[in-house]
N, C-alpha and C positions, 0 to 999 in steps of 0.2 A: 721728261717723264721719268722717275722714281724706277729703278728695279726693282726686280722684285727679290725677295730675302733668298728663296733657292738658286735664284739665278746667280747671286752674287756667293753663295754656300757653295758652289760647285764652280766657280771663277778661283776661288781662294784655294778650295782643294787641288787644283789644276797650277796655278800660280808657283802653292806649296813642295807639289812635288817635281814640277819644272825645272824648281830653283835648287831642292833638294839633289836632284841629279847632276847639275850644273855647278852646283859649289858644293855640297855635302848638306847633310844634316844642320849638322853643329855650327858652322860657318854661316847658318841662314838667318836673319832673326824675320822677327814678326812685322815687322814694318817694311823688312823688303817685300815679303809675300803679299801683303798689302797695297802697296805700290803699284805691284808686277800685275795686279788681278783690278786696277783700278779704284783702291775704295781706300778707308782708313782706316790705322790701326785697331780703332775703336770698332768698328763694323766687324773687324778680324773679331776681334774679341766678342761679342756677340753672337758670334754663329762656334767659337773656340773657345775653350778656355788655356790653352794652350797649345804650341804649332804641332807637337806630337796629335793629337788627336785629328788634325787636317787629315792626317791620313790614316784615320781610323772611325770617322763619322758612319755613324749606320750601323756600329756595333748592336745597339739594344735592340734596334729592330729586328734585326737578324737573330740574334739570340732569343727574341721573344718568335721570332716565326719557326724557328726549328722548336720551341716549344708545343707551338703550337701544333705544327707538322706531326711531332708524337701523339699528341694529345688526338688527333684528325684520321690516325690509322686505324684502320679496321681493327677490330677488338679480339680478332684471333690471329693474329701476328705474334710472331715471338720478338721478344726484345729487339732485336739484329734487324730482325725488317719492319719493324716499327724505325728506326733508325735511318734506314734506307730509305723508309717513305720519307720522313723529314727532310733528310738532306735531300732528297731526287725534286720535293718540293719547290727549296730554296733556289735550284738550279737556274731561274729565269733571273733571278737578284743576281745571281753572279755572273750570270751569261751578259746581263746589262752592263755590267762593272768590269768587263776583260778588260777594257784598252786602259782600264786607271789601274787596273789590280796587276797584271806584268812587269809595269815601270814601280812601281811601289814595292814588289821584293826585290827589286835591285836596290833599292834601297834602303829598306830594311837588311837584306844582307850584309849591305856594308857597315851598319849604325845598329852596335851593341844595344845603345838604350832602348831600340826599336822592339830589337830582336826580344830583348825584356816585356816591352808591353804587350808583345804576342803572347805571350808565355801566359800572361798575364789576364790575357781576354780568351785562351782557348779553356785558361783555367774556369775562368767565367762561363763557356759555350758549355763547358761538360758540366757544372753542374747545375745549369739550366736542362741537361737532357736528363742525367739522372734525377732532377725531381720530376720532370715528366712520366719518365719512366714508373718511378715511385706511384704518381698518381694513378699506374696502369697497375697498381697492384704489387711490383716487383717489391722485393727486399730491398732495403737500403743501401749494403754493401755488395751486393751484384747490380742494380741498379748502376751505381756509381762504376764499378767493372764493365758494363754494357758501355756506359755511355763514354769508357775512357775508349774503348775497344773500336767504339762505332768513328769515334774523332780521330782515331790515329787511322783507319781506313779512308774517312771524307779526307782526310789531308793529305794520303796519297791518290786518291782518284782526283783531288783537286791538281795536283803534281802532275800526273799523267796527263791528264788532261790541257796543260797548258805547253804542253810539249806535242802533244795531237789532238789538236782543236776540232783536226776532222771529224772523229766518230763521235764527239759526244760528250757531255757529262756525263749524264745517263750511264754509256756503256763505260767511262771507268768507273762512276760507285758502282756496277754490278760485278766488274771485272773484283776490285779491292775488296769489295764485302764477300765474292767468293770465294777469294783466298781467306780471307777472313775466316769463313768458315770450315775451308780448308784444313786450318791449322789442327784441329780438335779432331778430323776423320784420324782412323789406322791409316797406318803405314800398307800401301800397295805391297804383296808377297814380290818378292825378286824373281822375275823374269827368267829363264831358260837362259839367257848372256848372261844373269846377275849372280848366278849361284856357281 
């Protein structure tokens, strides 16, 4: 009986970063991942165009749902929680994705070129949310400030959050986005001890 194309799309992802942990990166090629996951190079190559992206599938989707996500927010939100609603959206996508998404920044951590195609695909995320944004009316070059603003907070709530899985997605984007917000209030008067 034939698999089916996803089953063997998330054997190779699995394979991928197995092997990735176990030899590195660079030391892996395409035909062991292949191998390791049951199928053949060729099969690799059909669901890949190359091993870096095994652990990077699902990028467009996700890029297009946090699009979406803005685009989905109530129409009197300000930038920042229009933001929030998107990323607080996407939450059940990454909630699904723990157990591959932990072992994958261990390896990314170790493998410069990785650490590059991050760089590379959040560049892509923010200006997927800054055209969103745009479409809500914003200016172009705050737009693009929002949406740089709103990514460096999802990526410490993502952070937090995999360090205390207990409380939530949820409560670190609200945690990060109110520091976020934070940033722009006055300074607290000094305190009775502070003067």
């Amino acid at each position: 009986m034939p698999r089916s194309g996803e089953d063997a799309r998330r054997r190779l992802q699995q394979a991928a970063l197995d092997l990735f942990l176990e030899r590195g990166y660079e030391a892996t090629t395409t035909a062991e991942i292949a191998a390791r996951a049951g199928v053949t190079e060729r099969t690799f190559f059909r669901h890949f165009p190359d091993k870096r992206e095994a652990l990077f599938h699902g990028e467009a989707a996700f890029r297009d749902a946090l699009a979406e996500g803005v685009a989905a927010a109530p129409a009197d939100l300000a930038p920042l929680d229009a933001l929030q609603h998107a990323f607080r959206a996407a939450g059940p996508v990454l909630a699904a994705n723990r157990g591959f998404s932990a072992p994958r920044e261990t390896v990314i951590a170790r493998t410069p070129a990785l650490q590059e195609r991050v760089l590379t695909k959040t560049a892509g995320l923010i200006e997927a949310l800054a055209g969103a944004l745009g479409r809500r009316g914003l200016d172009e070059g705050v737009a693009r400030l929002a949406a740089q603003a709103g990514m460096a907070a999802f990526t410490l709530a993502v952070r937090t959050w995999a360090e205390d899985p207990a409380a939530g997605l949820d409560v670190h984007l609200a945690r990060a986005f109110g520091d976020l917000r934070a940033l722009s209030a006055p300074p607290a008067p000094p305190g009775p001890s502070q003067a």
